[in-house]
C-alpha positions in Angstrom: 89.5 79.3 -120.3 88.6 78.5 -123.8 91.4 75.4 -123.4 89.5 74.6 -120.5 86.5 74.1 -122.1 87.6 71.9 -125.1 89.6 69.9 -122.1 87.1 69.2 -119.8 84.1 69.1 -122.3 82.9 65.8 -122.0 83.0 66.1 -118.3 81.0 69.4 -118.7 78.5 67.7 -120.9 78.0 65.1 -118.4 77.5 66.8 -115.9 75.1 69.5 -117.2 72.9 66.3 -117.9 73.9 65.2 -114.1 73.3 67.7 -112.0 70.1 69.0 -113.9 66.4 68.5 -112.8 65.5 69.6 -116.3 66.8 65.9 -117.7 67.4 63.0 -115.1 64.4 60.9 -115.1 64.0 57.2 -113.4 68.4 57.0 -113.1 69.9 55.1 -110.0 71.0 57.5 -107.4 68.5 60.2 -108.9 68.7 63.0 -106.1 65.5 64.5 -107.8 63.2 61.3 -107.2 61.5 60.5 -104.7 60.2 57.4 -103.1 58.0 59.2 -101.0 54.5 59.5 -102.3 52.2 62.7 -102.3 50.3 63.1 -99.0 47.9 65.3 -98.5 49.1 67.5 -95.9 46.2 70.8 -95.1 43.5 71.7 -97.3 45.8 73.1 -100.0 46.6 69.8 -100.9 43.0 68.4 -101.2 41.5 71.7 -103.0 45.1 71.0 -105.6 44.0 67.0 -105.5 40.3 67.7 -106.4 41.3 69.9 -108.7 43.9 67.8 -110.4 41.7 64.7 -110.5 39.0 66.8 -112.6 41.5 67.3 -115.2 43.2 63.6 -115.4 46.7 64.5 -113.6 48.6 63.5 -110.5 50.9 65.9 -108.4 54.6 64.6 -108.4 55.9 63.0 -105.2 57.3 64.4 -102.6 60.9 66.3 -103.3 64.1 64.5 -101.2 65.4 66.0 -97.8 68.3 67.2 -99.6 66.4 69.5 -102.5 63.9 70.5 -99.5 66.6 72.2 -97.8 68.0 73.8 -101.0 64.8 74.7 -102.3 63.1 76.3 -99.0 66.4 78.1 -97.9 66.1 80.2 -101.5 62.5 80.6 -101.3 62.5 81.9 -97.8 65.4 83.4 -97.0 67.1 83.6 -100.8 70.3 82.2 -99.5 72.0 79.2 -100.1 72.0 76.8 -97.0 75.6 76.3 -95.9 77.5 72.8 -96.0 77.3 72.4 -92.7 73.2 73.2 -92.2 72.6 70.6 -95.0 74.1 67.8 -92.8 72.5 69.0 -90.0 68.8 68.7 -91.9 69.8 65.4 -93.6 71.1 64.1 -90.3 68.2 64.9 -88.3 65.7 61.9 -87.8 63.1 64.0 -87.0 59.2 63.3 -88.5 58.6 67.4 -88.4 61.9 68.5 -89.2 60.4 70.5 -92.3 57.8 72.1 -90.5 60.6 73.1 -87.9 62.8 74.1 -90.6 60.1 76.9 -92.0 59.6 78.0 -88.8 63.1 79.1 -88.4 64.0 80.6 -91.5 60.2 82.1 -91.3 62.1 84.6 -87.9 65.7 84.9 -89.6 67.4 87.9 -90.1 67.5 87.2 -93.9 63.5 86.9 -94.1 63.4 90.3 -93.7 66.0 91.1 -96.4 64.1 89.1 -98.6 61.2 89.9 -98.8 62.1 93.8 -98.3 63.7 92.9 -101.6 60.6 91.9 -103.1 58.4 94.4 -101.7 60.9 96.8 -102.9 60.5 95.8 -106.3 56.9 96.4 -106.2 56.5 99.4 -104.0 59.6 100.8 -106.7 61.8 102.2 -104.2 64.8 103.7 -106.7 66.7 106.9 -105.9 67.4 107.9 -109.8 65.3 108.2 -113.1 62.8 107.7 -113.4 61.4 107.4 -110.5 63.4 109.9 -108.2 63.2 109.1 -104.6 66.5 110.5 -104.6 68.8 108.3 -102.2 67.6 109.2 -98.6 63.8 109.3 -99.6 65.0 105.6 -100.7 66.2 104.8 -97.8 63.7 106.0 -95.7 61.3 104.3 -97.5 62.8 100.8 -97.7 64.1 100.8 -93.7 60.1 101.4 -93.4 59.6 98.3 -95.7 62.5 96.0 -94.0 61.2 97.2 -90.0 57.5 96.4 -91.3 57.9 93.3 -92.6 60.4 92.4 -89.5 58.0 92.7 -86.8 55.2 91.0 -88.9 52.7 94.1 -89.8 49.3 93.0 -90.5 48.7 93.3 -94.2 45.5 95.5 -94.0 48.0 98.0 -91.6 50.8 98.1 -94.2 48.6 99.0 -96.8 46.7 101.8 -94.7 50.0 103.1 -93.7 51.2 103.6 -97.5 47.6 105.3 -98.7 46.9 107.0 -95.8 50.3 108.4 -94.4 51.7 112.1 -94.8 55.0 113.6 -94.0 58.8 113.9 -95.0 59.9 111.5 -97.0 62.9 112.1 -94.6 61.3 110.9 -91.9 58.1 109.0 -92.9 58.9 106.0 -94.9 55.7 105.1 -95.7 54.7 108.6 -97.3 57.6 108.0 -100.2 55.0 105.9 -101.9 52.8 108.7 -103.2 56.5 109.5 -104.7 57.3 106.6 -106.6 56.0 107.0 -109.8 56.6 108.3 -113.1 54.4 111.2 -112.7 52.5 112.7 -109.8 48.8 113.3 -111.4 46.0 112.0 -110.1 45.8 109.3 -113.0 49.2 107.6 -112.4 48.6 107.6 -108.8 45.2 106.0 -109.1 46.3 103.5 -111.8 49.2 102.6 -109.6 47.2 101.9 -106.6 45.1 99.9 -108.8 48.1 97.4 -110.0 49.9 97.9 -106.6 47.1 96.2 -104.2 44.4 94.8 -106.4 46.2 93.6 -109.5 44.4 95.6 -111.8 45.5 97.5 -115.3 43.5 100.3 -115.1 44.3 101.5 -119.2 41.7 98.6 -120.2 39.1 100.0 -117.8 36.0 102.3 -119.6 36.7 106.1 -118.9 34.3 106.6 -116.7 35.2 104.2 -114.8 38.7 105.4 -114.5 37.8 109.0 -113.1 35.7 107.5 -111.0 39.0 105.7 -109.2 41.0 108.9 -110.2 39.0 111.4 -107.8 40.1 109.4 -104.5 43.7 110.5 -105.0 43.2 114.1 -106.5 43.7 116.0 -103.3 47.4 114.8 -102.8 50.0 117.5 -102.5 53.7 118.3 -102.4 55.7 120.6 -100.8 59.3 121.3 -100.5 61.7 122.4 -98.0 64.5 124.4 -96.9 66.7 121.2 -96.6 68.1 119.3 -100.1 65.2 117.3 -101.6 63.3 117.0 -98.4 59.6 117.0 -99.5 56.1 117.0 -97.7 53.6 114.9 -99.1 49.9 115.8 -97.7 46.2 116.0 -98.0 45.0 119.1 -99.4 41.9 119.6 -97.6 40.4 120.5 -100.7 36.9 118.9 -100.7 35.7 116.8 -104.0 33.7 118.6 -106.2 30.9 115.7 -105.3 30.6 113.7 -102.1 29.4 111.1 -104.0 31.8 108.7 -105.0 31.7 104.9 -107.1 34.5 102.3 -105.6 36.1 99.7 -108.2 33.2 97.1 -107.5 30.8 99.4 -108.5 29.0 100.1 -104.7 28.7 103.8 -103.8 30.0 105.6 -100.9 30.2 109.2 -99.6 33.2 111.8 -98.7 32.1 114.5 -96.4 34.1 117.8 -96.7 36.1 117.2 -93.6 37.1 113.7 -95.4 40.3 112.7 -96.8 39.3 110.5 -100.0 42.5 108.5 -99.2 41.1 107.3 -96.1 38.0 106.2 -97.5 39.0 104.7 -100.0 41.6 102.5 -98.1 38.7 101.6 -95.9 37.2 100.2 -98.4 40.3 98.6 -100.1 41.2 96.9 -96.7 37.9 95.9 -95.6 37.1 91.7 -94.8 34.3 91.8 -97.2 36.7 93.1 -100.3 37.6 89.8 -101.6 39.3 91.5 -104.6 42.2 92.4 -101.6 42.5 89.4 -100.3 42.6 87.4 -103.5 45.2 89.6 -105.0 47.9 89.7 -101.9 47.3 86.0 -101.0 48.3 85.2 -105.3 50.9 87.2 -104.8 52.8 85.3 -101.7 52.0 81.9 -104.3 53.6 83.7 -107.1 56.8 84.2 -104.6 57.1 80.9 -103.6 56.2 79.4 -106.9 57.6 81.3 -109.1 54.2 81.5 -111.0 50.9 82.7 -109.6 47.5 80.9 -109.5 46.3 83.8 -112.0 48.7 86.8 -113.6 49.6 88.9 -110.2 50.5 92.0 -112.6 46.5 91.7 -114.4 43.8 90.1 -112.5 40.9 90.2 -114.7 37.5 88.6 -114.9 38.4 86.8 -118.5 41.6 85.3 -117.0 40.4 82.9 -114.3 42.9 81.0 -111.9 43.8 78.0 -112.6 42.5 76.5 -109.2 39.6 79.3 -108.6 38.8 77.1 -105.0 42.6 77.7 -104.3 42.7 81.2 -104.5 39.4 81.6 -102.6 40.4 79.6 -99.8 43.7 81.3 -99.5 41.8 84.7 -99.3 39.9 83.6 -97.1 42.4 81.8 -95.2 44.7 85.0 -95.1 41.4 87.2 -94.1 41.0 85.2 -91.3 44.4 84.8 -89.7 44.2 89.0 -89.2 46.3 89.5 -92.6 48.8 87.4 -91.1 51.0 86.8 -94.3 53.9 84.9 -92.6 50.8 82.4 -91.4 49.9 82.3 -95.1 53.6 81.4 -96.4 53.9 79.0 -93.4 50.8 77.3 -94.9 51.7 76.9 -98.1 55.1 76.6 -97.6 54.0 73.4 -95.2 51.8 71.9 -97.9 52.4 68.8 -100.2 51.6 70.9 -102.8 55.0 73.1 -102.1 57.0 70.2 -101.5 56.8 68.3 -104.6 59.4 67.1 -106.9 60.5 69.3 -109.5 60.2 66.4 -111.8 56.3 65.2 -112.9 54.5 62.1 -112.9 54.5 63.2 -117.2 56.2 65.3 -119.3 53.8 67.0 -121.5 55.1 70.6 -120.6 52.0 71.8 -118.8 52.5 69.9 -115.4 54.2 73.4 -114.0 51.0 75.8 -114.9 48.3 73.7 -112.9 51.2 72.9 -110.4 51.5 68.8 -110.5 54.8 69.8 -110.0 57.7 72.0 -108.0 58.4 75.2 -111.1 61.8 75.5 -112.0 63.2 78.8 -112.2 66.7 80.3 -112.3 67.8 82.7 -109.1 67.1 85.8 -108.9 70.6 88.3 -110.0 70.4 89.5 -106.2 70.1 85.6 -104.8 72.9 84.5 -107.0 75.1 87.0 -106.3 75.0 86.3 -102.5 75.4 82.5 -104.0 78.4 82.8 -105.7 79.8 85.7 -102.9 79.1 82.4 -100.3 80.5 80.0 -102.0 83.6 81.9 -103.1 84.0 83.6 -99.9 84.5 86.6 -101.3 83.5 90.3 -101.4 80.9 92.1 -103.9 81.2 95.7 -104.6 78.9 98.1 -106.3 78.4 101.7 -107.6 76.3 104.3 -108.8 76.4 106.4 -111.8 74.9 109.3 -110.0 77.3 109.8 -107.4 75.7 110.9 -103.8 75.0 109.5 -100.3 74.4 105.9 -99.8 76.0 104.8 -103.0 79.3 104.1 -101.5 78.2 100.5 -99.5 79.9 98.5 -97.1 81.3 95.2 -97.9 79.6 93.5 -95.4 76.4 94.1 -97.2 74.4 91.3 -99.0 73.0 91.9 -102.2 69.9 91.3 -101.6 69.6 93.9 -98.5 70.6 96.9 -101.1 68.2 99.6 -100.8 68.3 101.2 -104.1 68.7 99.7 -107.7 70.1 102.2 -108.8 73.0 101.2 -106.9 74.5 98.3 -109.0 76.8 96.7 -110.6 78.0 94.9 -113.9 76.8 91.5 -113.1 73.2 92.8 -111.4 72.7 94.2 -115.0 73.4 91.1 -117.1 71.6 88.8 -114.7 68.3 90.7 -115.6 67.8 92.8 -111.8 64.8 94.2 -111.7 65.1 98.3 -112.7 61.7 98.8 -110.1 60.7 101.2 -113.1 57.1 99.4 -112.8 56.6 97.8 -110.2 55.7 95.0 -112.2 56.9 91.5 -111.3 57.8 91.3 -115.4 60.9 93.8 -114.9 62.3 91.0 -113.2 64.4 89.1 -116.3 65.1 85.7 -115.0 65.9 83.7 -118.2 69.3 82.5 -118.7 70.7 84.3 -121.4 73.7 84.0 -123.8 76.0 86.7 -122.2 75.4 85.3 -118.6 76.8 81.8 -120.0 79.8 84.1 -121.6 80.0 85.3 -118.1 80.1 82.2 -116.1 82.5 80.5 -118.6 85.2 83.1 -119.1 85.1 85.5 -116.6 88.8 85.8 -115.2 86.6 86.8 -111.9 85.2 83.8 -112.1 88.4 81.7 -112.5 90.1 83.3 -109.8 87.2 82.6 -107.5 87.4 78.9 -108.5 91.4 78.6 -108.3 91.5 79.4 -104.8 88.5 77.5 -103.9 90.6 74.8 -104.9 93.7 75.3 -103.4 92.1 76.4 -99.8 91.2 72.2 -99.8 94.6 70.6 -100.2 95.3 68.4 -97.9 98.9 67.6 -97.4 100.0 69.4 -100.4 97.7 67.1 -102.8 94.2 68.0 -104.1 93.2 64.6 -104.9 95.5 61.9 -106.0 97.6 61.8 -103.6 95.4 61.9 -100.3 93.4 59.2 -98.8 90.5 57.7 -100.4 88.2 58.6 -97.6 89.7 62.3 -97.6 89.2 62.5 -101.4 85.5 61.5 -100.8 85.3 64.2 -97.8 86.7 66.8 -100.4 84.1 65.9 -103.2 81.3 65.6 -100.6 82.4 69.2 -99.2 82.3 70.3 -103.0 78.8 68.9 -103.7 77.2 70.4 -100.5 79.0 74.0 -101.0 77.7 74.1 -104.2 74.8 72.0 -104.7 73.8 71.6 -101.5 73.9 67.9 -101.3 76.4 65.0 -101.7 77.4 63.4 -104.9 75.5 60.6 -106.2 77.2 57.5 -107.3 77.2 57.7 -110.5 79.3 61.6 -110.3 81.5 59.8 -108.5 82.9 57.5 -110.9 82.4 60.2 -113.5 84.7 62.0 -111.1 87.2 58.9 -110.5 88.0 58.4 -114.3 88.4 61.9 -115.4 91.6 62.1 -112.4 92.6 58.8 -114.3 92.7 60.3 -117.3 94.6 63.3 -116.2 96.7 62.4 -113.6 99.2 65.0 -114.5 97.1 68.0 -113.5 95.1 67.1 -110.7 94.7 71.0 -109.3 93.3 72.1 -112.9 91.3 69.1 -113.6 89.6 69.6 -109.8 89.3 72.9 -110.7 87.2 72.2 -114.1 85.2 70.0 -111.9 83.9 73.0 -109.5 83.4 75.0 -113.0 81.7 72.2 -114.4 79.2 72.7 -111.2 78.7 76.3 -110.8 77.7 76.6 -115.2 75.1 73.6 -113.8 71.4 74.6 -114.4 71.0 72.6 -110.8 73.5 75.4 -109.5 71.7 78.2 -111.3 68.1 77.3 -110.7 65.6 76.7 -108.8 64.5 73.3 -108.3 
């Protein structure tokens, strides 16, 4: 490999500056430029307009059909769009093809995966240390996750149902979350809540104002059975040592004896007139899509405004008003101008991406481009566990980003910065590129095993490129492009392409295969865009 990469380096070069959002700017054949302006499309776009205008910038144009595609298939459905559902995009004439586009990956199979996967991440479902669902209480709780967010559960529903539920963690998925934590005291549970649904970091809150939260989850108990690390979780019945009790806005309320505090406090929590819900769950969904959230999702706080306050609020209220439909939220913003811009700004003064005059670039997720790399390579993924017990041993048919558990994993989940749902933080996600995933992605034998049959599964007539058919070598290239890249190869690759076979005519198979290596170490490959 290391002979590859002094061979084939100018090519590399080239086309890490080629096939990269991060430095084509104004070139011929740009796929990242647009000639299609900004329109406003709903009120997201005039609130981000307004907004913009009040602080001198523009919002980037519109993105190309062929990054769309790319770009809405990972956000949605965090798989890469196949060659042939690229064409079918690019070739439909259609004035609402994008709209119809959402729509469909909004009811795929994958949606659900998906976003379990993120919900997941925050809800910390993990079987093993340290926070000890142990692998059927992980299950559970995750096929509750997956079956909740398949058929659509009103927000306000889903969070009663994790506050307020009680039974096996066997048997009731949603009861696991009074289990996934660090530790069980009334403190942690509280605090979690806290950062869970409202955003909040409860360590920077006053004492008193911390019991005060504390006391609505001090009556939660376990209990364990006869069968292997079954457990009960349930209300006490244990009354409060004071009826009288102070939610996080400060207003009062009461809990009668025959009360559980859970409940009343999730009434409150869920209710249309607590903003502080709303606000918190609709920045989250804009932090999913974006990549970065209007404010911090992991600290909300009244010192840290948003950077578009109007946004926010009408997204709240928006999300209030649709019943706590968040699929009608992500079809919203997912639909808006403001989601469908360019990667690449009007300027380039590095602070474009935080007030969102442009599309955030961000590399996949380790789960995302796992499933990438399993897709393009049509091959297999296998995992393991270090604790060995049920559920660790998983079918090859599985996606990565369906797993159930981190704890079951694997060598590249780890170096590609997976989440260890220790937190439920959306920091213990690592997405930065780092210097042993490049180790990886340029000398992995794994890797050039994938790449060497890639290659010689597209020979045509025994040849892989010189000796077929010019419009069969432009069929191959264009299959390359779309596999990987999702789109075809501009002009300018092209020729790049053409005189590097010149140059080597003697080794066509090795130099096609340093072209698809060239394009899988891309940042356009590896991010976001």
């Amino acid at each position: 490999m290391m002979k590859r990469i002094v061979q084939f380096g100018l090519l590399v070069l080239l086309l890490a500056h080629g096939t990269c959002p991060f430095f084509l700017r104004g070139e011929d054949g740009n796929p990242f430029v647009s000639d299609n302006p900004f329109q406003i499309k709903n009120r997201i776009d005039e609130i981000l307009v307004e907004s913009l205008r009040r602080k001198n910038m523009e919002p980037a144009p519109l993105c190309r059909d062929e990054i769309f595609v790319r770009r809405v298939y990972l956000d949605v459905i965090g798989t890469l769009p196949t060659a042939q559902e690229v064409l079918a995009f690019l070739e439909d004439t259609g004035t609402d093809k994008r709209s119809r586009l959402i729509n469909t990956l909004l009811e795929r199979d994958e949606f659900a995966d998906y976003w379990a996967m993120k919900w997941s991440d925050l809800l910390r479902v993990k079987a093993e240390f340290p926070v000890n669902l142990w692998p059927n209480g992980a299950v559970t709780y995750y096929r509750w996750i997956h079956q909740s967010i398949r058929s659509n559960k009103p927000y306000n529903q889903f969070v009663r149902e994790l506050l307020t539920t009680d039974g096996s963690n066997f048997r009731e998925g949603a009861s696991n979350f009074y289990r996934a934590v660090t530790a069980r005291d009334p403190e942690t549970l509280a605090e979690t809540v806290a950062q869970t649904f409202l955003g909040y970091q409860t360590a920077s809150w006053p004492e008193a104002k911390q019991k005060e939260l504390t006391v609505f989850f001090s009556r939660i108990g376990y209990k364990e059975t006869a069968q292997w690390k079954e457990e009960i979780v349930f209300w006490t019945h244990q009354p409060l040592d004071s009826q009288d009790v102070v939610f996080p806005d400060g207003t009062k309320g009461t809990v009668l004896p025959d009360q559980d505090p859970r409940q009343v406090f999730t009434d409150w929590l869920v209710s249309p007139d607590n903003s502080a819900f709303h606000r918190a769950i609709a920045n989250r969904i804009w932090y999913w899509l974006f990549g970065y959230g209007l404010v911090d999702p992991d600290h909300i706080r009244d010192d840290q405004p948003p950077v578009h306050p109007e946004l926010l609020d009408y997204l709240s209220r928006e999300l209030a008003e649709a019943g706590y439909d968040l699929k009608h939220l992500s079809r919203l913003i997912l639909n808006s101008a403001a989601y469908q811009q360019s990667s690449l700004s009007r300027k380039d003064t590095g602070t474009e991406v935080v007030w969102f005059a442009s599309y955030p670039i961000r590399r996949l997720e380790a789960e995302v481009l796992q499933d990438a790399l399993s897709q393009v390579f049509n091959v297999p993924v296998s995992y393991q566990s270090e604790v060995p017990e049920p559920f660790t041993n998983i079918p090859a048919r599985y996606r990565t980003i369906s797993l159930p558990d981190t704890s079951v994993t694997n060598t590249f989940l780890e170096t590609f910065g997976r989440t260890t749902r220790d937190t439920g933080l959306e920091t213990d996600r690592n997405n930065n590129i780092t210097e042993s995933q490049q180790l990886f992605l340029l000398n992995s034998t794994e890797v050039n095993t994938w790449i060497q049959k890639f290659v010689a599964n597209r020979r045509i007539n025994g040849q892989v490129f010189n000796g077929q058919r010019s419009s069969d070598r432009r069929q191959l290239l264009d299959d390359i492009w779309l596999t990987i890249l999702s789109r075809r190869p501009t002009q300018a690759e092209l020729n790049l392409v053409a005189e590097e076979f010149r140059d080597r005519t003697g080794n066509q198979e090795q130099t096609l295969q340093d072209l698809v290596w060239a394009l899988l170490n891309s940042r356009e490959f590896l991010c976001k865009h």
